[in-house]
C-alpha positions as CSV (number, residue, x, y, z in Angstrom):
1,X,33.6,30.9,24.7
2,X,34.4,33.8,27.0
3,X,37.1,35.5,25.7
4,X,40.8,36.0,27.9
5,X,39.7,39.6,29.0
6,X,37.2,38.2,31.4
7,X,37.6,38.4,34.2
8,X,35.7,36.4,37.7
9,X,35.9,36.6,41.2
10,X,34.7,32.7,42.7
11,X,34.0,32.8,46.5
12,X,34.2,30.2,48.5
13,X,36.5,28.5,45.9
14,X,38.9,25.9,47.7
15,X,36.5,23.0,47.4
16,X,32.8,21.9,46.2
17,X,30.9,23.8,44.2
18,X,33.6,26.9,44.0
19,X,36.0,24.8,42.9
20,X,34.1,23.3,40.3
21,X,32.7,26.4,38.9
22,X,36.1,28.0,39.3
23,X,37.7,25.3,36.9
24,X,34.6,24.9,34.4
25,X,35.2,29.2,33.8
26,X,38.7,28.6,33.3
27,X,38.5,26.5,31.0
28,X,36.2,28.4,29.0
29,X,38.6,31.0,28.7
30,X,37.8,33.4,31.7
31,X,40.4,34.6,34.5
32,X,39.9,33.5,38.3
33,X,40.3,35.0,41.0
34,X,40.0,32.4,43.9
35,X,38.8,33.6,47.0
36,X,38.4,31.6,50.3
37,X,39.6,31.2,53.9
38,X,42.3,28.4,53.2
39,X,45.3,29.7,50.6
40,X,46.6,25.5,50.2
41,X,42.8,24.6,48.8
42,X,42.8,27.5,47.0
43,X,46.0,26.7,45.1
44,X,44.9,23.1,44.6
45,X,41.7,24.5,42.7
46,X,44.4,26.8,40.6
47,X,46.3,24.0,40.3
48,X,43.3,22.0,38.4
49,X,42.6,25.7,36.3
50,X,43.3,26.9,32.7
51,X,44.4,29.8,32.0
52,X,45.3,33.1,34.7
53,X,44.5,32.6,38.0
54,X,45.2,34.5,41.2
55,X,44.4,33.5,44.6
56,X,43.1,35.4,47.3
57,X,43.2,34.1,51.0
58,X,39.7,36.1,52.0
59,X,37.0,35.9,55.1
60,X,33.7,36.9,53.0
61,X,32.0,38.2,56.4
62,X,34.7,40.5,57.2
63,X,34.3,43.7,55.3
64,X,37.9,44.7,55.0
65,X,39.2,41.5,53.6
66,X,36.3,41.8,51.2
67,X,37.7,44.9,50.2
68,X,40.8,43.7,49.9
69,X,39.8,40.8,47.4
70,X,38.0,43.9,45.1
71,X,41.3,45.9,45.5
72,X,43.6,43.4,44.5
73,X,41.6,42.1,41.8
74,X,41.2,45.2,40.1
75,X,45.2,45.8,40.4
76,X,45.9,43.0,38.9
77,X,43.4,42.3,35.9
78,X,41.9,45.8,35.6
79,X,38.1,45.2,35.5
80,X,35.7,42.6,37.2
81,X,33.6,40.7,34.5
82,X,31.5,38.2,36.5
83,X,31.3,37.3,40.8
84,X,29.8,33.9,42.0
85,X,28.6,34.6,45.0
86,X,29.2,31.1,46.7
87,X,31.3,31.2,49.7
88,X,28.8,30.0,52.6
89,X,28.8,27.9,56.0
90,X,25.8,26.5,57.6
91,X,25.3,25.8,61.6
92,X,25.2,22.3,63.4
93,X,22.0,20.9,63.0
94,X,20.5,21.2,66.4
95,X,17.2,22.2,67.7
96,X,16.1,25.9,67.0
97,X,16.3,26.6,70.8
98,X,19.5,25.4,71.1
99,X,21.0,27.7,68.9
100,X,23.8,29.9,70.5
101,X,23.9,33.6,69.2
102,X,27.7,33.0,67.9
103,X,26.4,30.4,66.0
104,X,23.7,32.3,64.3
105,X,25.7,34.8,63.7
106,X,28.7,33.2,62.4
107,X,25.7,31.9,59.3
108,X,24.1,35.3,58.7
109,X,28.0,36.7,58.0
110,X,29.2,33.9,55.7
111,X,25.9,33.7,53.8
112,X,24.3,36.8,53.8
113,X,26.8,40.0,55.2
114,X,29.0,38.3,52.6
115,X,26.8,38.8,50.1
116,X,26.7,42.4,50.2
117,X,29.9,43.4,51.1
118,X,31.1,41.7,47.9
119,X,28.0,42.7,46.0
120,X,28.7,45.9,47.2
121,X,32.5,46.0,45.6
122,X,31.4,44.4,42.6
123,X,29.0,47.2,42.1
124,X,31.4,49.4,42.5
125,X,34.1,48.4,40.5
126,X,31.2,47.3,37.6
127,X,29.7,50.8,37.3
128,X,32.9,52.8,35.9
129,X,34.9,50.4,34.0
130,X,34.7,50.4,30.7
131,X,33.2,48.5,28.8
132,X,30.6,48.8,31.8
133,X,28.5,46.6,33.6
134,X,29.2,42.6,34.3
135,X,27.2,40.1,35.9
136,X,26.7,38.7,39.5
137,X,25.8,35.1,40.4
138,X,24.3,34.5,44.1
139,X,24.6,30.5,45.3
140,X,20.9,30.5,46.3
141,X,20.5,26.8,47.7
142,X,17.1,24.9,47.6
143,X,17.0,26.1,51.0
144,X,16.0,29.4,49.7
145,X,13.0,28.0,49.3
146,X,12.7,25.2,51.7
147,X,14.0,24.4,54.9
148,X,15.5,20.8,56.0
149,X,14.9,20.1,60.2
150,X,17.1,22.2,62.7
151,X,18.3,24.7,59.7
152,X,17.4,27.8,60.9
153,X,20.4,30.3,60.2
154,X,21.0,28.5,57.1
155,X,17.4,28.5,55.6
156,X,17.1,32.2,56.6
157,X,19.8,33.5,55.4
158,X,19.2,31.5,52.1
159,X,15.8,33.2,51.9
160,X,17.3,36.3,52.4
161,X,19.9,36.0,49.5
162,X,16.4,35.8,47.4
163,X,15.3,39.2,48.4
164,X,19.3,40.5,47.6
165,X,19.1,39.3,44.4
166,X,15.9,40.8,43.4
167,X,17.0,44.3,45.0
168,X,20.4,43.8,43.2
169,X,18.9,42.9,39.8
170,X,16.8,46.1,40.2
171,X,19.7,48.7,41.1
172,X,22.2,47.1,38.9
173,X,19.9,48.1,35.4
174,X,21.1,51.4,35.5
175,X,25.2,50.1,35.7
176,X,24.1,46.9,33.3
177,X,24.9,44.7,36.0
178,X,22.4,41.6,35.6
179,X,22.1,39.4,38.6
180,X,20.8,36.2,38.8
181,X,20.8,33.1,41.8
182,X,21.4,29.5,41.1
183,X,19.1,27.4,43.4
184,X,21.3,24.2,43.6
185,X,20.3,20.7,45.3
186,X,22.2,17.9,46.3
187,X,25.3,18.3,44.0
188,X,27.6,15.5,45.5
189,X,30.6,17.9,47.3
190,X,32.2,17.0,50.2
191,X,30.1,18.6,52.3
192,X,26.9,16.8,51.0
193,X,28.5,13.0,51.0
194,X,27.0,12.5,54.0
195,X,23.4,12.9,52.4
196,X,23.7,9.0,51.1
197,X,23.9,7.6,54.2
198,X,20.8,9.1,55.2
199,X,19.8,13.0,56.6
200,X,16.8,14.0,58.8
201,X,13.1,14.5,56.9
202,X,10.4,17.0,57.7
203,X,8.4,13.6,59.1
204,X,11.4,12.9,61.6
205,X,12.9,9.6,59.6
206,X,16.3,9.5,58.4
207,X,16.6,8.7,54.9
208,X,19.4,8.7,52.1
209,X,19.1,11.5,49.2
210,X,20.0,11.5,46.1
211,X,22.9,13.5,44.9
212,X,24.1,14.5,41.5
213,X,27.4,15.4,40.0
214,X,29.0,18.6,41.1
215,X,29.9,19.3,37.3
216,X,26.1,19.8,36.0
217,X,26.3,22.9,38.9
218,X,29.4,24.0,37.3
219,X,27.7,24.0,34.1
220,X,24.8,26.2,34.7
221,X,26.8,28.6,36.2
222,X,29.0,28.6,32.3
223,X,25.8,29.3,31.4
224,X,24.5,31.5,33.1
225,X,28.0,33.5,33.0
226,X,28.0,33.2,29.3
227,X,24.7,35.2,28.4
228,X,24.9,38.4,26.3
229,X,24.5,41.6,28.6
230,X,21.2,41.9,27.2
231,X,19.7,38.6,28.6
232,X,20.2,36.9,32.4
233,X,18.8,34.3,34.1
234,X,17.3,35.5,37.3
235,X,16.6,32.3,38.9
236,X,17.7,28.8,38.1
237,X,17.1,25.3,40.1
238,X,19.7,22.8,39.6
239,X,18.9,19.7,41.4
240,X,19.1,15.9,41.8
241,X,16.2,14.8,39.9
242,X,15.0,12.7,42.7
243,X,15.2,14.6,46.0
244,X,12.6,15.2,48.1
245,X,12.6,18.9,47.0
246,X,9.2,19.4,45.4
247,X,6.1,17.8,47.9
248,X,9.3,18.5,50.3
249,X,7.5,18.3,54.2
């Protein structure tokens, strides 16, 4: 168990996956700071925490308000043990061509800009506390490695996170920050309810997915968070064992 002094920054923590990753650290002991566009989810998902919380109304794609999060995170707890990197949006699904530039990039600043700017504070705050280092956790998707129909700024930007995390593994050694991505498929959020009733395939059919519980994501990223400095997962897939993920297309 993670002991009170830890601390972790959750992005993108009012609902899904943040929120459930959000309350499984909490209640292994670690300090949250919830970050997300909508304060009244945010203080449902402190509401359903354990332990210190402090919520943090935050637009991940604009690089003040990212700054912001770091700043006030490091008032208030002193250090920065652990970001999740999850906070992300995806575009409507509608043919490639279709695609308005606002669209496109109103993705690439939720999923990937967002990234960096808080990868970017994390760094910073990670490399002169003391003791140093900490870990960073990127919400890769399964569409970091393969796409679903009329996904384009989603599946890019999710490929993109990929190359992020290797350059960030690499130029975090020398700070011991370890970073790693959790691939994650079909957890049942909100969001992905819809995926029973039936989503588009590569062959053009619709057909219903299946989902799993939200918690097993939640789990692997305890896991993942609870690892000596000296070890880290680089990649993990989390999935439904039954989506049409591997022979995918």
């Amino acid at each position: 168990m993670a002991s009170l002094d830890k601390i972790a920054i959750v992005t993108g923590a009012g609902s899904g996956i943040g929120r459930a990753s959000a309350v499984a650290l909490s209640r292994e002991g670690w300090s949250v700071v919830l970050a997300g566009r909508r304060k009244d989810a945010l203080e449902e998902t402190a509401s359903q925490c354990k332990g210190r919380t402090l919520v943090v109304p935050t637009d991940v794609g604009d690089p003040a308000s990212v700054r912001a999060l770091f700043a006030k995170t490091k008032e208030t707890f002193g250090r920065l043990d652990l970001l999740f990197n999850n906070a992300g949006t995806g575009a409507p699904a509608v043919p490639l061509e279709d695609l308005t530039v606002e669209q496109w990039k109103t993705v690439v600043d939720a999923n990937l800009n967002g990234v960096f700017y808080c990868t970017q504070e994390a760094f910073k705050i990670m490399k002169s506390q003391s003791p140093r280092g900490g870990r960073i956790i990127n919400n890769g998707s399964i569409s970091a490695h393969a796409p679903r129909p009329n996904s384009a700024p989603y599946t890019s930007t999710k490929h993109a996170v990929t190359g992020l995390t290797k350059a960030a593994s690499l130029d975090g050694r020398k700070y011991d920050i370890a970073v790693g991505q959790l691939d994650i498929g079909n957890a049942e959020t909100p969001l992905a309810a819809r995926m029973k009733n039936g989503v588009p395939q590569a062959n053009g059919t619709i057909a219903p997915e299946p989902l799993m519980d939200v918690e097993h994501t939640a789990r692997a990223i305890v896991h993942m968070a609870s690892l000596p400095p000296d070890a880290n997962v680089l990649f993990m897939t989390v999935m439904a064992t039954k989506m049409p993920f591997v022979g995918r297309g």
